[in-house]
N, C-alpha and C positions, 0 to 999 in steps of 0.2 A: 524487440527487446535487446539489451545491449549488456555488456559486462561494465563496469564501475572504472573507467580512467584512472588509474594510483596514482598519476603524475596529475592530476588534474585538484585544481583547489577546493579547499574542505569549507568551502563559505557554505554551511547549514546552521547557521544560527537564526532560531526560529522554534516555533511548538514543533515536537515529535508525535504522531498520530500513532501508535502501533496498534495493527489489525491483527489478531492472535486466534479467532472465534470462526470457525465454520459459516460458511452462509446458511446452514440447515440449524444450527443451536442457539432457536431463538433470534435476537435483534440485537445484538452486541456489535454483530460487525456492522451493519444498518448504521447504528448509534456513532461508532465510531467514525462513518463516512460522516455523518451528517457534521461531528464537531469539526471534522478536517473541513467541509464546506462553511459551518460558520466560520472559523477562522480566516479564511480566504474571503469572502463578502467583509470580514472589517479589514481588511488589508495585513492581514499577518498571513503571508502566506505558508502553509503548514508544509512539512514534510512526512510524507507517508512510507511505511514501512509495514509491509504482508509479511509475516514469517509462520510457523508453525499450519495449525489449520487454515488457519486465515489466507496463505496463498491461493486456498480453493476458489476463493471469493472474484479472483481474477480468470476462473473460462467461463465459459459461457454456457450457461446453465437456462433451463425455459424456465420459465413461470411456473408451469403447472407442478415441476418437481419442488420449485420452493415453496409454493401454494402463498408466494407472494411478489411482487415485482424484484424480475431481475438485480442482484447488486452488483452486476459485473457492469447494466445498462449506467446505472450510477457515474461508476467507475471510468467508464468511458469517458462520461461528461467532465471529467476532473479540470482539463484544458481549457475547458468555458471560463473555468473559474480562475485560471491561471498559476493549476497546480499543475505544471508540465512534468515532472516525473515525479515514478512513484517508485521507491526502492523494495526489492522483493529477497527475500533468504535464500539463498544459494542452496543451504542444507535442507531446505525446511522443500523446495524444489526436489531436489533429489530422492526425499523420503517418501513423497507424492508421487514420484516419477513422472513430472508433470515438463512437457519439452517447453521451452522459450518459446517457440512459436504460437503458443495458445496465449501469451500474454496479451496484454496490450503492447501496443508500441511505442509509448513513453515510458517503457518499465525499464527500470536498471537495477540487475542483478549483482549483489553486493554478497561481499564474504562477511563470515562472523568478524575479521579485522573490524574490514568496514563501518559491520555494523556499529558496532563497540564507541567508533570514531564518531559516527551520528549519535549514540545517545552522550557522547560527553561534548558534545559542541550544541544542541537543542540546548532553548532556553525551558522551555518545559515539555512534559513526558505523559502522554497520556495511552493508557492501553484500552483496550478493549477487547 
């Protein structure tokens, strides 16, 4: 995982996918992976954004605790699809106490700025 480039260009014009939902409350964030993978199979490649509970969805959790297939194995696959990064809440980290290294490694950790900047340059916004 990496920190967010400031100097680096703000070309995220595209859907905004927000993952906000625990991988245990339900299938919201399941739901939410899946629209970010439709969006990528018709060639609009999405931008994903983990903040709040939703960053849990990124370690690596067994099956047996979710009593349903991994969504971090999902997650993984993102790349297949040609969503190479995935933007993750700096704060929403912090508050999990969750280190960068349980990420994946196309994850790039963004500040509330940041964030802010991604949902005003996304042509649409969807949470979950």
């Amino acid at each position: 995982p990496k920190k967010a480039d400031p100097s680096a260009p703000t070309d995220t014009t595209g859907p905004l996918v927000i993952i906000q939902r625990s991988p245990l409350q339900g299938y919201r964030a399941q739901a939410g992976l899946d629209a970010a993978l439709s969006f990528a199979v018709l060639g609009k490649i999405p931008y994903l954004l983990f903040t709040g509970e939703g960053v849990l969805c990124l370690i690596e959790q067994t099956s047996k605790s979710l009593g349903r297939k991994s969504i971090r194995k999902l997650v993984d696959s993102l790349p297949l699809y040609d969503v190479e990064t995935v933007y993750v809440d700096e704060l929403s980290l912090r508050h999990w106490q969750l280190e960068a290294t349980r990420l994946p490694k196309f994850s790039t950790i963004i500040t509330a700025e940041e964030t802010k900047l991604l949902h005003s340059s996304a042509t649409s916004i969807l949470s979950y």
